[in-house]
Structures are given as structure tokens and as C-alpha cells.
SERO-4910 file (N, C-alpha, C, O; in steps of 0.05 Angstrom, whole numbers):
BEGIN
 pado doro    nc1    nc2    nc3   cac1   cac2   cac3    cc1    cc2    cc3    oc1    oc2    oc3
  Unk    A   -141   -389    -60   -145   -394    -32   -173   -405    -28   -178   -427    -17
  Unk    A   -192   -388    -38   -220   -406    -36   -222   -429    -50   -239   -445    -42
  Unk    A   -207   -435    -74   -208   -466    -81   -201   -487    -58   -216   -506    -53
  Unk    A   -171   -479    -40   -161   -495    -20   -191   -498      0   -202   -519      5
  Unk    A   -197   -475      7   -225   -484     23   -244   -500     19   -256   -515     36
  Unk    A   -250   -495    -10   -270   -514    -23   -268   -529    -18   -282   -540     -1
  Unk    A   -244   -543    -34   -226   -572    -28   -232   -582      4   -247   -600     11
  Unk    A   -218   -565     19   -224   -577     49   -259   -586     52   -266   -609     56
  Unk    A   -270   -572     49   -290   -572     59   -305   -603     47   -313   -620     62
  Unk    A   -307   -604     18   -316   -625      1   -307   -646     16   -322   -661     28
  Unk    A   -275   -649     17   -263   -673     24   -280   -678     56   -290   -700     60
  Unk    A   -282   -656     77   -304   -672     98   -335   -677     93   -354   -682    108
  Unk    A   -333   -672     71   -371   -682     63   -363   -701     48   -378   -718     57
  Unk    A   -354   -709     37   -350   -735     19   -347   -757     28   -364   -775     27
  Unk    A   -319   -762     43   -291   -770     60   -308   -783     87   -303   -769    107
  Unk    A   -323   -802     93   -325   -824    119   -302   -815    131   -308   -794    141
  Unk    A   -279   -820    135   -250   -818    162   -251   -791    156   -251   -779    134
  Unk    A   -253   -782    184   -236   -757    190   -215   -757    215   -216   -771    235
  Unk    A   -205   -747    212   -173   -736    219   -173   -716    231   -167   -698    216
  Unk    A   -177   -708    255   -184   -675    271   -155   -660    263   -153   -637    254
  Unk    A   -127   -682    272   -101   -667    263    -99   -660    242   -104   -637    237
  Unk    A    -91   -676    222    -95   -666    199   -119   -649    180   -113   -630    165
  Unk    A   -143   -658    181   -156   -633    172   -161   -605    181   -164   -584    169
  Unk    A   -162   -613    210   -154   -581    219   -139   -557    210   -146   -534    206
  Unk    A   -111   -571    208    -88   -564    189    -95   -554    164    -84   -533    155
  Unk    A   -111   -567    152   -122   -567    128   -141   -534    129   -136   -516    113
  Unk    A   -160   -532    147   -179   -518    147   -161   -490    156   -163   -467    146
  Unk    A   -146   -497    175   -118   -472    186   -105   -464    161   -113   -442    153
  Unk    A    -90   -475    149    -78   -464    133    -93   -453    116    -85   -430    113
  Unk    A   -124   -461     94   -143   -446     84   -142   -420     91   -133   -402     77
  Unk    A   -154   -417    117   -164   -393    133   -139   -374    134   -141   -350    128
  Unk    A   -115   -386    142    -88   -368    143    -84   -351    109    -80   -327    103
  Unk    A    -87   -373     96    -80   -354     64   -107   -339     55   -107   -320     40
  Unk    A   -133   -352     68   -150   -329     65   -147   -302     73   -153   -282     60
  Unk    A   -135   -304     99   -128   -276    116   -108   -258     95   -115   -236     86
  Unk    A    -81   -272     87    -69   -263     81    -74   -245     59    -70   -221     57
  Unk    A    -84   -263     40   -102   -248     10   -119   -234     19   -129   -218      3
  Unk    A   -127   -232     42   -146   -207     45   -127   -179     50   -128   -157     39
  Unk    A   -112   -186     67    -90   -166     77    -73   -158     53    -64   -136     52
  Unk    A    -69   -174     33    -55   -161     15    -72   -147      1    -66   -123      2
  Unk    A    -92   -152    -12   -115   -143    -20   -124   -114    -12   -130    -95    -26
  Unk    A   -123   -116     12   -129    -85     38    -95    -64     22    -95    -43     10
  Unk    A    -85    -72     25    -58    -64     25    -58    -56    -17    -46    -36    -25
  Unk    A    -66    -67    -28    -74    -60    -53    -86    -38    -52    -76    -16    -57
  Unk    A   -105    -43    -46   -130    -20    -46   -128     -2    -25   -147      7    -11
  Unk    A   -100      5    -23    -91     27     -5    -82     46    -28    -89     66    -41
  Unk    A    -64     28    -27    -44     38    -55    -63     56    -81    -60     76    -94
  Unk    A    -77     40    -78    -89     48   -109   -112     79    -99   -120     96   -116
  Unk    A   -118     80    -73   -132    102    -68   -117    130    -63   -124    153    -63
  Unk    A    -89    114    -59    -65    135    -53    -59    145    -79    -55    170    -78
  Unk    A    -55    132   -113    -45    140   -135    -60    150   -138    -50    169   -150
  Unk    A    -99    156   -137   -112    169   -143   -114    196   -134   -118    213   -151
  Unk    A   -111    202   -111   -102    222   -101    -83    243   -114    -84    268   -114
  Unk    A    -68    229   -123    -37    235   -136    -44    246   -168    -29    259   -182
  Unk    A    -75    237   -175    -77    241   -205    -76    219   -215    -64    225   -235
  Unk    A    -79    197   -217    -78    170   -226    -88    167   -246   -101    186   -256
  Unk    A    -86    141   -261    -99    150   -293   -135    131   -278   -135    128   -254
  Unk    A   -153    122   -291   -173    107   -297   -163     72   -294   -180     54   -292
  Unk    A   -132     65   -296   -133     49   -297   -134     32   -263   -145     12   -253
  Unk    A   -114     54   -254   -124     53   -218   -151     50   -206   -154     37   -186
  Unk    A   -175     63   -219   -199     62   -217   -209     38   -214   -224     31   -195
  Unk    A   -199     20   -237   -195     -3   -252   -195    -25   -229   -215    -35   -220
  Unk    A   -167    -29   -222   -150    -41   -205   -165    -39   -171   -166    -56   -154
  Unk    A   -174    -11   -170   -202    -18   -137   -215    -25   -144   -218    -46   -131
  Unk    A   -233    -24   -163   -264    -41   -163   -258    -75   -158   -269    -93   -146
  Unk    A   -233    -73   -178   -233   -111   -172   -218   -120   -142   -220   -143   -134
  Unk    A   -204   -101   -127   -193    -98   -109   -223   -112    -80   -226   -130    -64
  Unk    A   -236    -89    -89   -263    -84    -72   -283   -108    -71   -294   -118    -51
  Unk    A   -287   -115   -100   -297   -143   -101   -286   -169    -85   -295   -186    -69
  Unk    A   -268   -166    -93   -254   -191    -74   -245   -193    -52   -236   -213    -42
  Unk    A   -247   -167    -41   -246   -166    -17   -274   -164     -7   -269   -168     17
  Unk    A   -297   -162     -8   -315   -176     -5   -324   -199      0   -337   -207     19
  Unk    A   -314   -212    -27   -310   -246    -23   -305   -251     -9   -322   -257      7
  Unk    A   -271   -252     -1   -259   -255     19   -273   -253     43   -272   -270     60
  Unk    A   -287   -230     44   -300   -225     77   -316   -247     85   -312   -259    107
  Unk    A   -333   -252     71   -356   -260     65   -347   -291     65   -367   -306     68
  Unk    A   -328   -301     64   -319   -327     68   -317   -326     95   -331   -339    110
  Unk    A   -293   -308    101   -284   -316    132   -308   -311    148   -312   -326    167
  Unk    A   -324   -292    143   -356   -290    156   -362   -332    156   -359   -345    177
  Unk    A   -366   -338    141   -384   -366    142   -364   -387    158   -370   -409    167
  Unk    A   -338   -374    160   -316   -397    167   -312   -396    201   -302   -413    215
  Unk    A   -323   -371    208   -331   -365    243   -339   -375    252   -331   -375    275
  Unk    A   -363   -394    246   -382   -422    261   -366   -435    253   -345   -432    266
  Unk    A   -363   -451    233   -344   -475    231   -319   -471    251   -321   -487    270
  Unk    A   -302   -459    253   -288   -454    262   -292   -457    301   -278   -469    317
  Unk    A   -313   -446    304   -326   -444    339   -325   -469    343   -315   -476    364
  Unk    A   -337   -488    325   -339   -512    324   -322   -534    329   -325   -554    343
  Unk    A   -296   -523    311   -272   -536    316   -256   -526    339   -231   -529    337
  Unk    A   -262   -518    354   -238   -494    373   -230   -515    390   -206   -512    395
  Unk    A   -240   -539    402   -230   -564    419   -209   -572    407   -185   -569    412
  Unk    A   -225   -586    385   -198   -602    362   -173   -587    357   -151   -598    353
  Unk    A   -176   -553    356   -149   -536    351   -130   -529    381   -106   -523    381
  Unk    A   -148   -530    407   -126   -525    422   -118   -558    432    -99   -562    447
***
């Protein structure tokens, strides 16, 4: 998902024509599968705090830390994607 953003993003620094419909789209759909990978992500690292509970082995341990990391990431994107985004709010409605 953060590649697709990347991608977006490069292609309007590179790219002379822009396209408000279409890249928008572009930057929407980014942000949508960002959300989603975060939500699944959340939803991982539910799970995995629930098996621990339960007695879980180390490997669950495992499976949050990288859980936690990337959900970080994740944050930390849609954090920077809030201005851009304010920015575009004309072009989207």
C-alpha cells in the first residue's frame, strides 16, 4: 500500500499534466488500502494479545512486535497524508 502512495505521489512530482479526477482516485484509493491495512493490522494485534493471554507460545510475541511496527508506519503515513489531503478536499467533493 505504501508503494501505491509512493507511486502516486512521484507520478505528481515528476508528471507536468495533472488530472484532479483521476489522480485523486489515485491518492483515494492509496489512502483507502492504507486504512484498511491498518485496520487489519489493529485487528491482528488484537488477536495476538488475546492468544497471549491464553498462554501463547513466544511466537505470538513475535507476530505483535511486527504487528506494532507497522502499524506505526501506517500511522505515520496517514499523519503526513492529512495536509495533502486538506489540500485536495475541493478537487474530492
Amino acid at each position: 500500500v505504501t508503494t501505491s502512495l509512493h507511486r502516486t505521489i512521484r507520478h505528481h512530482t515528476q508528471n507536468k499534466e495533472y488530472d484532479a479526477k483521476t489522480d485523486g482516485l489515485d491518492f483515494l484509493q492509496a489512502k483507502n488500502g492504507l486504512m484498511i491495512s491498518y485496520l487489519i493490522d489493529l485487528t491482528l494485534l488484537l488477536r495476538c494479545r488475546l492468544d497471549n493471554n491464553n498462554g501463547s507460545s513466544s511466537d505470538s510475541r513475535q507476530q505483535q512486535q511486527e504487528c506494532l511496527e507497522r502499524l506505526l508506519e501506517m500511522k505515520t503515513a496517514l499523519e503526513k497524508i492529512r495536509p495533502l489531503e486538506k489540500r485536495m478536499r475541493y478537487q474530492i467533493d
